[in-house]
C-alpha positions in Angstrom: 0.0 0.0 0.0 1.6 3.0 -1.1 0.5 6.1 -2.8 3.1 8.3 -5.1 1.4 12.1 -4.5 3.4 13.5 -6.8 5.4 12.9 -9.9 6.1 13.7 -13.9 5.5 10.4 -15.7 4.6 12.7 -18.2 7.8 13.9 -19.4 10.3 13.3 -21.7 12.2 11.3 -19.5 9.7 8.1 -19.7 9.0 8.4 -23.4 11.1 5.0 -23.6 9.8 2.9 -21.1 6.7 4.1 -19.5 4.8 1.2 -19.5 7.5 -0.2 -17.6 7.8 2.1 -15.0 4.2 2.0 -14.5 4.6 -1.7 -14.1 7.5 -1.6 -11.2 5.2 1.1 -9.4 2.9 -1.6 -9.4 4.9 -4.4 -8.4 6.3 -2.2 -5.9 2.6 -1.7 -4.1 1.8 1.7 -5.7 -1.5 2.2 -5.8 -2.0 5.9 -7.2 0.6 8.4 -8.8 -0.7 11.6 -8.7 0.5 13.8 -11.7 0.9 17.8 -11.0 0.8 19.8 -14.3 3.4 22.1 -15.5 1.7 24.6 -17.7 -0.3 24.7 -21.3 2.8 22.5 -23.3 2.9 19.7 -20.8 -1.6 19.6 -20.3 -1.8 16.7 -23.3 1.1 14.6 -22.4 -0.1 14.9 -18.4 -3.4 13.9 -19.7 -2.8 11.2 -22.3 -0.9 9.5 -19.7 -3.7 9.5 -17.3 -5.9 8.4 -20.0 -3.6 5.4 -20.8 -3.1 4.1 -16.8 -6.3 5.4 -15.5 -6.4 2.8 -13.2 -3.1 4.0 -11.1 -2.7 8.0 -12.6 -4.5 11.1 -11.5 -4.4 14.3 -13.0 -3.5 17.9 -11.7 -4.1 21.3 -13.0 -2.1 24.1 -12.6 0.7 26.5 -13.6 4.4 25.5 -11.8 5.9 29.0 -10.6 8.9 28.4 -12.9 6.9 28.9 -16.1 5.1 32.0 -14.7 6.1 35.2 -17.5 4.2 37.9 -18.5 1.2 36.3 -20.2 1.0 34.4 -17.0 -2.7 35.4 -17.5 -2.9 33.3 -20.9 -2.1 30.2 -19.4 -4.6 30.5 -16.3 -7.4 31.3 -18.8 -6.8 27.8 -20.6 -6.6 26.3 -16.9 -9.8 27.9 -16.0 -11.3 26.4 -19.3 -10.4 23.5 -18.9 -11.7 23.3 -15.0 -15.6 24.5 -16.2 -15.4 22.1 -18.5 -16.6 18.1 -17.3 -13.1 16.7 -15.9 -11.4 14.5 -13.4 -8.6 16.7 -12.0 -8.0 15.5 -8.5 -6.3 19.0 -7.7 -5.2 22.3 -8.7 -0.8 22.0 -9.3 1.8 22.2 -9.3 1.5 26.1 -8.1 3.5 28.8 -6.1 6.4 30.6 -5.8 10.0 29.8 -6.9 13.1 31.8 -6.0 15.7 29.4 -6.6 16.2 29.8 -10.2 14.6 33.6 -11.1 13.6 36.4 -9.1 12.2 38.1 -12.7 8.0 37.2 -12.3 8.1 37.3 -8.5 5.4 39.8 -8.7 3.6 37.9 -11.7 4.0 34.3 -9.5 2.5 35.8 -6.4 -0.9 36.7 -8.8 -0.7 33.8 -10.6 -0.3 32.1 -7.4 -3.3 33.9 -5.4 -5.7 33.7 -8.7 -5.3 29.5 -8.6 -6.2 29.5 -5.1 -9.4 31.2 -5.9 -9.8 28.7 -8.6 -9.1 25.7 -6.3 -11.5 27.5 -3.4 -13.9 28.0 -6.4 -14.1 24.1 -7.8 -13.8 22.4 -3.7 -10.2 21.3 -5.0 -7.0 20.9 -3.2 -3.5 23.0 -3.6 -0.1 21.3 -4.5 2.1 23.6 -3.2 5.8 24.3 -5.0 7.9 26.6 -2.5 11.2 26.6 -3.4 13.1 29.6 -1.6 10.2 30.9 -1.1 8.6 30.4 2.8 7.9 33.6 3.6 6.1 34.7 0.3 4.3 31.8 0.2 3.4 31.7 4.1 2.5 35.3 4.2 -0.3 35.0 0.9 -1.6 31.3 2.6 -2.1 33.1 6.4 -5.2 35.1 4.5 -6.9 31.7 3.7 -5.9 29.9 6.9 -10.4 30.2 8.1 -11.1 28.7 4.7 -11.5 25.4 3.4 -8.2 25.3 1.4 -6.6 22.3 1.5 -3.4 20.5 0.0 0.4 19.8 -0.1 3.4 21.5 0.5 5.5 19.7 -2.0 8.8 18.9 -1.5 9.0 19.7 2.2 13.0 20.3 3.6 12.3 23.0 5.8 13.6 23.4 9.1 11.4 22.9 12.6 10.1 26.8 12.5 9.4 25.9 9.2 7.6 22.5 9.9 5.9 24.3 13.1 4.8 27.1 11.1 3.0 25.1 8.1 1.8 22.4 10.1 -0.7 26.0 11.4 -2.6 25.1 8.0 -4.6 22.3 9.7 -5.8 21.3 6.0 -2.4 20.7 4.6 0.3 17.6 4.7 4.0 17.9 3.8 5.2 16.2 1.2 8.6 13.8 1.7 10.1 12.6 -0.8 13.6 11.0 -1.6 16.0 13.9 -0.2 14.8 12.5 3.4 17.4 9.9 2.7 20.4 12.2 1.6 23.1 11.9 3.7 23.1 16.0 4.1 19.7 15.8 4.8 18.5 16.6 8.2 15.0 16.4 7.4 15.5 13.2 9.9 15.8 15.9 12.9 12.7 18.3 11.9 10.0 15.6 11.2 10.7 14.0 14.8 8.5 17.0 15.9 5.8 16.4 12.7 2.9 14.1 13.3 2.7 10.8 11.1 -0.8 11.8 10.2 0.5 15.0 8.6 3.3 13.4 5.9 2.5 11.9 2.2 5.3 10.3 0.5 6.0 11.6 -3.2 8.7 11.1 -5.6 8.5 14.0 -7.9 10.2 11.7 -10.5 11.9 12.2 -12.3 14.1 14.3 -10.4 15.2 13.6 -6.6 16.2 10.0 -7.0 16.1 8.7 -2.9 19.9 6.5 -2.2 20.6 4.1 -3.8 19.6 5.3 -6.7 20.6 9.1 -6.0 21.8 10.8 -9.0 19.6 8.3 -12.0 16.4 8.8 -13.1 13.5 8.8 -10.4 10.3 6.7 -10.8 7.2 6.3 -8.7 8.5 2.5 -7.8 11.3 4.4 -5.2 8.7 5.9 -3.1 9.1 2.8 -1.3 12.7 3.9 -0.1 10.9 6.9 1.4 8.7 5.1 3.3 11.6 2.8 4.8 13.4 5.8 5.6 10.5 7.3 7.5 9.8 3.6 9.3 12.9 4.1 10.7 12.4 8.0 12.1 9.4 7.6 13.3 10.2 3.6 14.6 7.3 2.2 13.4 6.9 -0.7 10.9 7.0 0.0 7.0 3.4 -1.3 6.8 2.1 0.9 9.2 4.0 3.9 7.6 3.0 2.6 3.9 -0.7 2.5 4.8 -0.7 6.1 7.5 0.8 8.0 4.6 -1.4 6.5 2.0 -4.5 7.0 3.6 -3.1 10.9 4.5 -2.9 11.4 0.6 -6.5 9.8 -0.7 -7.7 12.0 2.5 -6.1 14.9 0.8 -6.8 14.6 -3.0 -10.6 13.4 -1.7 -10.1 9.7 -2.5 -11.8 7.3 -0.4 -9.3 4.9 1.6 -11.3 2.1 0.2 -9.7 2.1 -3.3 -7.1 1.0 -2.2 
């Protein structure tokens, strides 16, 4: 029983071998992958893939903060279309702010970011949170919807324990863990002592972040399985219970009931 909340088996990377890797995610125990957009270039591949494993992939919609630019607007209009139209989008992502790579659009990815959490408030859908170098912006435009029903992820948690203590706040909201728990420089290990079990998904966000052994090679959903061993052993429980906590945190999240499984 495990549950993949977030990865690109959409891209480039899997245009080989996909079948494959949906296979070993399978074989593995994966039960869902849930797939997070990019923006309007990536919205047939993301959903041709659902399309072709529906049984195991679940769509997201969203614009990533990366491809935020000045006709930002553009691409939110096709998201909107695409949300009033009959669908089966489990969530609005991958969105936010990211300060890592260019501080050009910061103004432009903090409306782009605020107008999909309308949109998500609007169609009763959960947020998938990217917030790379970017805690405080992202914290400070969240804190006006903290009495609302938003919901979601914060993707790719490796905050410290302010930052854990600060974002656990969101009551609706899980952090996502995925394979740099294991890096040896990680000291992720530390910070989730203090974060409850029932407030962690696993993820992958293959095809980048590769947990050890396979650090440095192409991620795929089948290694969230390392994450959850590594998480069996900080919070010194078995990998079943882990495997089946975590999964049932994610269907909880993306409004899935436990019972598909």
């Amino acid at each position: 029983m495990l549950v993949d909340s977030h990865a690109h088996l959409f891209l480039e990377q899997f245009i080989d071998d996909l079948p494959m890797v949906i296979e070993r995610a399978k074989q593995a125990g994966v039960s869902h992958i849930f797939m997070p957009n990019i923006d309007k270039e990536t919205i047939e591949p993301l959903l041709n893939t659902c399309a072709q494993f529906p049984e195991v992939c679940y769509p997201m919609i969203g614009l990533h903060p990366t491809s935020v630019t000045d006709d930002f607007e553009q691409e939110l209009t096709i998201i909107n279309e695409l949300l009033a139209a009959p669908n089966n989008f489990v969530a609005i992502g991958e969105i936010g702010i990211d300060l890592y790579w260019d501080k050009t659009f910061l103004p432009q990815q903090m409306v782009a970011f605020e107008k999909q959490i309308e949109l998500a408030l609007k169609y009763e859908l959960p947020i998938v949170i990217h917030l790379r170098d970017s805690f405080d912006e992202i914290y400070n435009i969240l804190i006006k919807y903290k009495d609302t029903t938003l919901s979601g992820v914060f993707h790719s948690f490796t905050g410290t324990s302010d930052d854990a203590i600060r974002l656990l706040e969101f009551t609706n909201f899980m952090l996502g863990i995925n394979g740099v728990v294991t890096f040896k420089n990680s000291t992720l290990s530390q910070v989730l002592v203090d974060v409850p079990l029932n407030r962690i998904v696993t993820e992958t966000d293959a095809p980048y972040l590769a947990p050890v052994p396979y650090r440095g090679k192409r991620n795929e959903s089948a290694y969230v399985s390392q994450v959850v061993r590594k998480l069996s052993e900080i919070y010194n429980k078995e990998y079943d219970f882990v495997s089946k906590a975590t999964s049932e945190n994610a269907l909880k999240v993306f409004g899935i009931s436990k019972y598909e499984l």
